[in-house]
N, C-alpha and C positions, 0 to 999 in steps of 0.2 A: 758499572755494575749496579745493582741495585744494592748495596748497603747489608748483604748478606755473604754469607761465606759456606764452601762447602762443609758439612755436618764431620765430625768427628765423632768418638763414640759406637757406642750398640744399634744405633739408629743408621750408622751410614750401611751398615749391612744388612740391616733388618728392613730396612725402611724405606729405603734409599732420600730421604728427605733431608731436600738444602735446606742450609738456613740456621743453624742453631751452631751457638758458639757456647764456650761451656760458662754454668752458673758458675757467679762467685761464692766465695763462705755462705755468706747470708741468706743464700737462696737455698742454700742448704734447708730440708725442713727440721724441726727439731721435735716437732711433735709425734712420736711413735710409741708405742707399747714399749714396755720395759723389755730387753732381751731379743727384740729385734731389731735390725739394720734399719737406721735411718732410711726415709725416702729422699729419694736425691730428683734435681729437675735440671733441666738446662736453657738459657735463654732462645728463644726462636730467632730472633733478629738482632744481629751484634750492632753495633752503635757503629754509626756511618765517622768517616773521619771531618769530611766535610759539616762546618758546623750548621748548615743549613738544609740539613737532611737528618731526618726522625728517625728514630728507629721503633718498631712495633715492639709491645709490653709487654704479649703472652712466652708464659713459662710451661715446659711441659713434663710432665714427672717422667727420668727414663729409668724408673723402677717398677711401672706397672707397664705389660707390653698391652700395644694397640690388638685391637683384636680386628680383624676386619670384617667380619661375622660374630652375631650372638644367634646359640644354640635357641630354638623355641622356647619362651617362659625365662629367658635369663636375664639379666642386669649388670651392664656394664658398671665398670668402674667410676668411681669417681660425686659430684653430688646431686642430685636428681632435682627438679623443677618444686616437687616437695619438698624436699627439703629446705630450697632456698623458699619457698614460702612459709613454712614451720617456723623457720628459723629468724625470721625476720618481720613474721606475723602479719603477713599478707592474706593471707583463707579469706575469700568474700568480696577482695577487690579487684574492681575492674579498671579497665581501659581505657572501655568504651571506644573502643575505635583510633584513639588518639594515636599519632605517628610518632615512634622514635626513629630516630636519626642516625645514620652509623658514617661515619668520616673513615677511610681505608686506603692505602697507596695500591695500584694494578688491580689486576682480575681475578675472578675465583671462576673460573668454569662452571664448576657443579654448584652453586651454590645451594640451587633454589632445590635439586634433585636430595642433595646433601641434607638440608634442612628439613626437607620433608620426612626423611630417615629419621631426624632428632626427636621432631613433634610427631610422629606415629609411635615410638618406643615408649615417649610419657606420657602418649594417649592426651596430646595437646591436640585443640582444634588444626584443618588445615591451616598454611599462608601458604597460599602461589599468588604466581606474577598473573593469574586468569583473574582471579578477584580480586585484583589491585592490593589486595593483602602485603604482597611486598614488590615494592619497584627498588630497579637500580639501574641508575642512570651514571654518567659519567657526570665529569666537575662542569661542564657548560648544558648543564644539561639532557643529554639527546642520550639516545639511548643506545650509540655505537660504544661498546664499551672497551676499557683500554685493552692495546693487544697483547702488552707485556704479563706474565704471569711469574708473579714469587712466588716459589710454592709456602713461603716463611710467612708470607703476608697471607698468603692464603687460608692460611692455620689463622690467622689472627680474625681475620673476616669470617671465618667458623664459631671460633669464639662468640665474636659477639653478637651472633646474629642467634648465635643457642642461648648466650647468658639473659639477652634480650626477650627471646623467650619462657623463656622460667620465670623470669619476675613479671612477665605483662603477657600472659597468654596470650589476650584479646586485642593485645598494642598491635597496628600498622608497622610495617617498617622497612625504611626507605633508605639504600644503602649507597655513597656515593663513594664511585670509584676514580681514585684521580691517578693523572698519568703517571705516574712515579712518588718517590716518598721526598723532594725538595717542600720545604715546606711554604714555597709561595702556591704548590698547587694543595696542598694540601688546603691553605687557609683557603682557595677560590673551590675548596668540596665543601668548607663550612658557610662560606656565603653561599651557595646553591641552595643548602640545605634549608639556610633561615629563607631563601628566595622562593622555595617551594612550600614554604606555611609550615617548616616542621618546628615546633617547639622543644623537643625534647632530643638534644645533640648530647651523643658519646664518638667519647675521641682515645682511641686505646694505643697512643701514638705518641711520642718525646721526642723533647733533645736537651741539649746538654743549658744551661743556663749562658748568654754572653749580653753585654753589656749595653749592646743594641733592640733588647727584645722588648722592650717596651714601643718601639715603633708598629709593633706588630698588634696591639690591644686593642686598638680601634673595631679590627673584625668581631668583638667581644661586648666593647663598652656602647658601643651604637647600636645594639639590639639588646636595651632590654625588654622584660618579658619573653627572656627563650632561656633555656634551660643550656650553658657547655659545660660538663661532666668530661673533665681531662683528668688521667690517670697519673698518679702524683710519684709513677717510676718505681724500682726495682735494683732499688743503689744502695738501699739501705741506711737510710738517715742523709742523703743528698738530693735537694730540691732540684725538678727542672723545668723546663716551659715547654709548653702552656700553660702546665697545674699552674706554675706560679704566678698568672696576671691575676692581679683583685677582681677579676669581673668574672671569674668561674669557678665551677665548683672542683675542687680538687679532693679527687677521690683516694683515700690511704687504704690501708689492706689491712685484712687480719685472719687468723688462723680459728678455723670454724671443726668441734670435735661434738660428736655427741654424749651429752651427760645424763645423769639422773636426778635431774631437774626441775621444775615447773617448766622452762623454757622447754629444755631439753636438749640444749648446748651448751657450751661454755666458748667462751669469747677473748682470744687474747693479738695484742699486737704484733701482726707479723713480724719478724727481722728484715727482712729484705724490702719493705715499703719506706719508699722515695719523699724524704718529708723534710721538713728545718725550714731556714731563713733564707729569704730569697737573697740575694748578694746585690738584686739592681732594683726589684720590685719595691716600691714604697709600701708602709704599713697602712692597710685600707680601715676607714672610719669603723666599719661592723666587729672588727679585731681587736681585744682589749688583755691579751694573753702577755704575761712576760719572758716570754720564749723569745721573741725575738722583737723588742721594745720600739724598733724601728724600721721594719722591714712586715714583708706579708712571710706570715705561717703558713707551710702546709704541713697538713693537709686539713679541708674543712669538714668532712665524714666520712662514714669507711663502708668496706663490708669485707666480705669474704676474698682474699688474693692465693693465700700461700699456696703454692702448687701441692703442697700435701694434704692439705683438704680441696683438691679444686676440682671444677667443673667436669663431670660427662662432655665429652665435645662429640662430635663424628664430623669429619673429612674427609673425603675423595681425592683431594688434592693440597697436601700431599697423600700418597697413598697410604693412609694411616689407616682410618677407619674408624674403631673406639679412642679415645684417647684420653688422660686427666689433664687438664691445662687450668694453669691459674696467672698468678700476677696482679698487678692491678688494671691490667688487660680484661681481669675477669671482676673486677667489684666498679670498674667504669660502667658498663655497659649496665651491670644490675642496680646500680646508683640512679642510670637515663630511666630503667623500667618502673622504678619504686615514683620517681618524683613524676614518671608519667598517671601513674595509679593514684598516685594525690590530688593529679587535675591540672587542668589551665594555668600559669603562673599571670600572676595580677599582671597587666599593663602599666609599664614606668619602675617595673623590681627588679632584682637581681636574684634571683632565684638562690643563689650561693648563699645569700646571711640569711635565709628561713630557718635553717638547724641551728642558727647562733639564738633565735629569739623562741626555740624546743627542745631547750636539751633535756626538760622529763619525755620526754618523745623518742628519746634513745638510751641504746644498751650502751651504759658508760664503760670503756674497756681501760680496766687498769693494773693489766697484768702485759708483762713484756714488755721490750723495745727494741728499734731500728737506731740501729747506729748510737749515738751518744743521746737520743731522745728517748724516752723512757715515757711509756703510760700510766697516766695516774689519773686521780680523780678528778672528773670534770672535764676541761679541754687539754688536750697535747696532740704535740705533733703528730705522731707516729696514727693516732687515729683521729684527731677533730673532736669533734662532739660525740662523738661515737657513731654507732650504728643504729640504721631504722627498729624501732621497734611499731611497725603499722607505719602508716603514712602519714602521719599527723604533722609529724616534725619537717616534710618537705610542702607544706603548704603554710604561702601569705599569712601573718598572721594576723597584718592590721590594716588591709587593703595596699597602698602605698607608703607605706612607712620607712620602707628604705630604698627609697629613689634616688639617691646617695650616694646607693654602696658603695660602687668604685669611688669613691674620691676617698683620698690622704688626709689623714687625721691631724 
């Protein structure tokens, strides 16, 4: 099987969509108006028993129904392309053409039909596969793409190819489909990617932490100058890998409201983001936090996850259509968009310890926590350094200064 199970819930009869097993506590959102029901989300991809198989990260709230159609002049659910640039102070930057990268297990059919639905609604430029705007290729390459279709994965691959575009209108992006979600193909979709010149890799993809997984960093530490933005899970104060290799960036979550503000949001740590002490990762040089004195922390910044603030997505397959989806499935991909809008990453760097040497460059989040990690001021787990406030914080700051990174302190 593919690592998914049939849907339970309001979705299996409304929706008919496999794939979602139900959220724990934590995913529970917490953030609602006084006097109303919590919004509730449920996972898309239950976690594979085999430990070498990923499970996908996106959450989808099943308290707002998908719509399949929006009436002329209406606005779907969920947070629009402005908003994640309001919110994150992006107004003004560009791209420039530059490629993000999307790592995904199986096929999405519609994507490119799908996507075009997203970027006409927020009155984004086109991307089609005609103006090489966006390719997807398979793991070696070629463009037969796998035959197998999750529709769970599918939803994930919507995800990030929408959250992709909201933070990088103008970004390329090239989405590599691999045959299944074991994660030896997975890692040979992240070598295609750096083999095709992309710089800027999101991976909205986990597994569980085992003892072995440092064999695995190589695909990571032998390319720097590239960008890998691994989502740091949805376990709620439990790290797992990839977030946890020192040589990427591990992206935390947080729950994004609008306030009355200068900004014009309010910022706090999600619950349900996947953070703490790795159990096998060594504590990398750029890390100097007492959270966990001898081991690597995640997560290193954040953005927006919690399915109750999340993402506008649309889908075809599954047959949803509108949908809210968050996670850290959803602040991965807008993490790859931000540090693409900052630019080239230096040659001989690690793109990951840029926010450690910018933390006036982010919104420091020190409200909530995940699990037994608590947000406070300055760096924690639950969000890193915080969140982009503009680009500033995901750009080199002293040419090669930390050519380093990955090495143990």
């Amino acid at each position: 099987m593919h690592g998914f199970r049939p849907i339970r819930s309001l979705l299996a009869t409304a929706l008919v969509l496999v794939g979602l097993a139900a959220a724990p506590a934590a995913a529970q959102a917490h953030a609602s108006p006084t006097g109303q029901t919590p919004p509730t989300a449920e996972r898309v991809c239950s976690q594979p028993a085999d430990p070498l198989q990923a499970a996908c990260g996106a959450m989808i709230r099943t308290d707002v129904k998908p719509l399949t159609s929006l009436r002329p002049g209406a606005t779907p659910a969920g947070l629009s392309p402005l908003d994640i640039s309001r919110a994150y102070n992006l107004s003004g930057r560009h791209g420039d053409g530059r490629t993000v990268a999307i790592t995904v297990a199986f096929h999405h059919p519609n994507l490119e039909s799908d996507l075009a639905v997203y970027r006409r609604q927020f009155h984004l430029p086109p991307c089609t596969t005609a103006s090489g705007c966006l390719r997807v290729i398979n793991q070696r390459g070629g463009t037969t793409l796998p035959a197998a279709v999750a529709p769970s994965w599918s939803l994930e691959e919507a995800l990030d190819v929408d959250a992709v575009s909201a933070a990088c209108p103008d970004c390329r992006i090239l989405v590599v489909e691999t045959d299944d979600n074991y994660l030896s193909n997975l890692l040979a979709g992240v070598d295609q990617a750096v083999a095709q010149g992309a710089k800027f890799l999101s991976n909205s993809w986990l597994l569980r932490e085992v003892p072995f997984e440092t064999a695995f960093d190589f695909h990571f530490s032998r390319n720097p100058g590239v960008v890998f933005a691994f989502a740091s899970g949805d376990a709620g104060g439990v790290p797992v890998y990839p977030s946890s290799s020192p040589y990427v960036t591990s992206v935390g979550g947080t729950s994004l409201l609008p306030a009355h503000n200068q900004r014009g949001f309010v910022e706090s740590a999600w619950r349900g983001t996947g953070c703490g002490c790795s159990a096998f990762e060594p504590k990398p040089a750029f890390q100097h936090d007492s959270i966990c004195p001898n081991s690597r922390t995640t997560a290193d910044a954040s953005a927006v996850a919690d399915p109750a603030t999340g993402l506008a997505v649309y889908t075809t397959t599954p047959a949803l259509g509108w949908a809210v989806v968050g996670g850290t499935s959803l602040s991965t991909p807008l993490m790859a968009g931000m540090y693409a809008l900052a630019g080239k990453p230096a040659p001989g760097t690690f793109p990951n310890t840029y926010p450690y040497a910018h933390p006036q460059d982010f919104h420091d989040i020190t409200t909530g926590m995940a699990g037994a990690f608590s947000a406070v001021p300055g760096y924690d787990a639950p969000t890193g350094i915080g969140t982009p406030d503009g680009v500033r914080g995901l750009q080199d700051p002293i040419g090669r200064w930390n050519s380093t990174a990955g090495a143990s302190s």
